[in-house]
N, C-alpha and C positions, 0 to 999 in steps of 0.2 A: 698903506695904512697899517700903521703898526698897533696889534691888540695889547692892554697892560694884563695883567695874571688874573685881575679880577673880572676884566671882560670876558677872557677865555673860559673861568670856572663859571661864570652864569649861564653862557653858554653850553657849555655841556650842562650842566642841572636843568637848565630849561630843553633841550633834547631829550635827556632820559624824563622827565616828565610828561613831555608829549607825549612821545613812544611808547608810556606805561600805559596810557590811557586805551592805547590800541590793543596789549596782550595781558596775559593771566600773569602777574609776578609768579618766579617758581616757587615760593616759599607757600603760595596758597594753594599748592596744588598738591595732595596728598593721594598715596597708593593705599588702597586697604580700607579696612573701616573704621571705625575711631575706636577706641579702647571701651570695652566691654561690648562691642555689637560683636556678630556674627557673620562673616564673611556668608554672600549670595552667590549660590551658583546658578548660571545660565540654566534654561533646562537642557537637555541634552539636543534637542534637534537644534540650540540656536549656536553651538559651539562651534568655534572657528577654527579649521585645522592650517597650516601652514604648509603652504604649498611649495612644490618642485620649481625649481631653478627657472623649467621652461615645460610645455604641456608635452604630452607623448607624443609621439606622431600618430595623422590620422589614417589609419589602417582598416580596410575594410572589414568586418568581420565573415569568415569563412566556414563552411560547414565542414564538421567532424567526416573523414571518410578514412576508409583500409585500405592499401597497397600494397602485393607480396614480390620481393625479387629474391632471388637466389634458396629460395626453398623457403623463406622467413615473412611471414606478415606483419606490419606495424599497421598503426592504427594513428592517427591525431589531425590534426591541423596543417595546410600549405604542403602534402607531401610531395617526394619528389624521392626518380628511379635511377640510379648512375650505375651502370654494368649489374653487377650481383648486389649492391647494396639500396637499402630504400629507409627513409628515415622523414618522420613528420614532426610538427611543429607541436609541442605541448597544449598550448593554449592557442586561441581563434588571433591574439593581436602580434603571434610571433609570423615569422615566416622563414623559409629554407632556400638554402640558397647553395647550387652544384659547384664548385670551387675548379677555377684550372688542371688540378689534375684528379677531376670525379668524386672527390672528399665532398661530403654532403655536412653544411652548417645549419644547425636552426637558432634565432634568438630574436634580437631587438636591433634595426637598424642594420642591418645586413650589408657588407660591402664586398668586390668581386676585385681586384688588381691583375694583373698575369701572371704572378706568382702566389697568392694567395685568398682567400676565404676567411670570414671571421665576420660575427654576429656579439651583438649586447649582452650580457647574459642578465640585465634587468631593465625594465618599463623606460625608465629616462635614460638610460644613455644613447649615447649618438658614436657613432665612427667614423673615423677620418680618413684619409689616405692623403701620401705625399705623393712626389714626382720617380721616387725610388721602387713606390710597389709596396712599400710596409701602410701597413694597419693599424688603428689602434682602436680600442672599442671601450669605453668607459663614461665618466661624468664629466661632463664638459670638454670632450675631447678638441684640440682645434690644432692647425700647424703653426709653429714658430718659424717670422724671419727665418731661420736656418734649416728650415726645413725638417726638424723634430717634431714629432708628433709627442705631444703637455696630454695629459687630462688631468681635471679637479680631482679634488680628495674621492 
């Protein structure tokens, strides 16, 4: 069955008719207020912030304590003692972590290889490890086919 040009044009005019009936044309949809009113601000508690990529991880929260090695006391969060050195976690959602060769890390997302240690050094990022032993600690971190370790901006 072959359509002539004027069946084809009713056709689509009768489609975008339909179809209008279902959505808001864009031409009536307007950003802002009309000329001479006054932009409304939410009040402040209904304001909507815009959220991280992906939520934090869920991390127990830990009590502040002191620990001295090699003559030196620290103080914080998750601490931890490797020979002469001791070194705690700033804040309750970080944690520390003894590295293959006694190097003490603290951050976000903490990971251990046999050659290295390395932590977040902020709330959303995450760490990755390949098959080589390298680390990488940032936003969005993940491995590529070839085995590189990517993170986001």
């Amino acid at each position: 069955m072959k359509l002539s040009t004027w069946n084809k044009l009713f056709i689509v005019i009768a489609a975008a008719w339909m179809l209008s009936a279902c959505s808001t044309p864009f031409w009536s949809r307007h950003s802002g207020p009309a000329p001479g009113e006054e932009a409304q601000q939410p009040p402040a508690e209904q304001v909507q912030y815009k959220k991280a990529d992906r939520p934090p991880p869920d991390v127990p929260r830990l009590a502040e304590r002191c620990v001295e090695a090699g003559g030196q006391k620290v103080c914080g969060y998750d601490c931890k003692v490797s020979g002469d050195m001791a070194r705690c976690a700033e804040n309750p959602k970080q944690r520390c972590i003894v590295g293959p060769l006694g190097k003490i890390v603290c951050g976000y997302d903490c990971k251990v290889t046999g050659s290295h240690a390395a932590c977040g050094k902020y709330l959303y990022d995450n760490c990755v490890t390949n098959m080589m032993g390298e680390i990488r600690c940032g936003n969005n971190c993940r491995e590529r086919e070839d085995g590189e370790l990517v993170c986001g901006k």
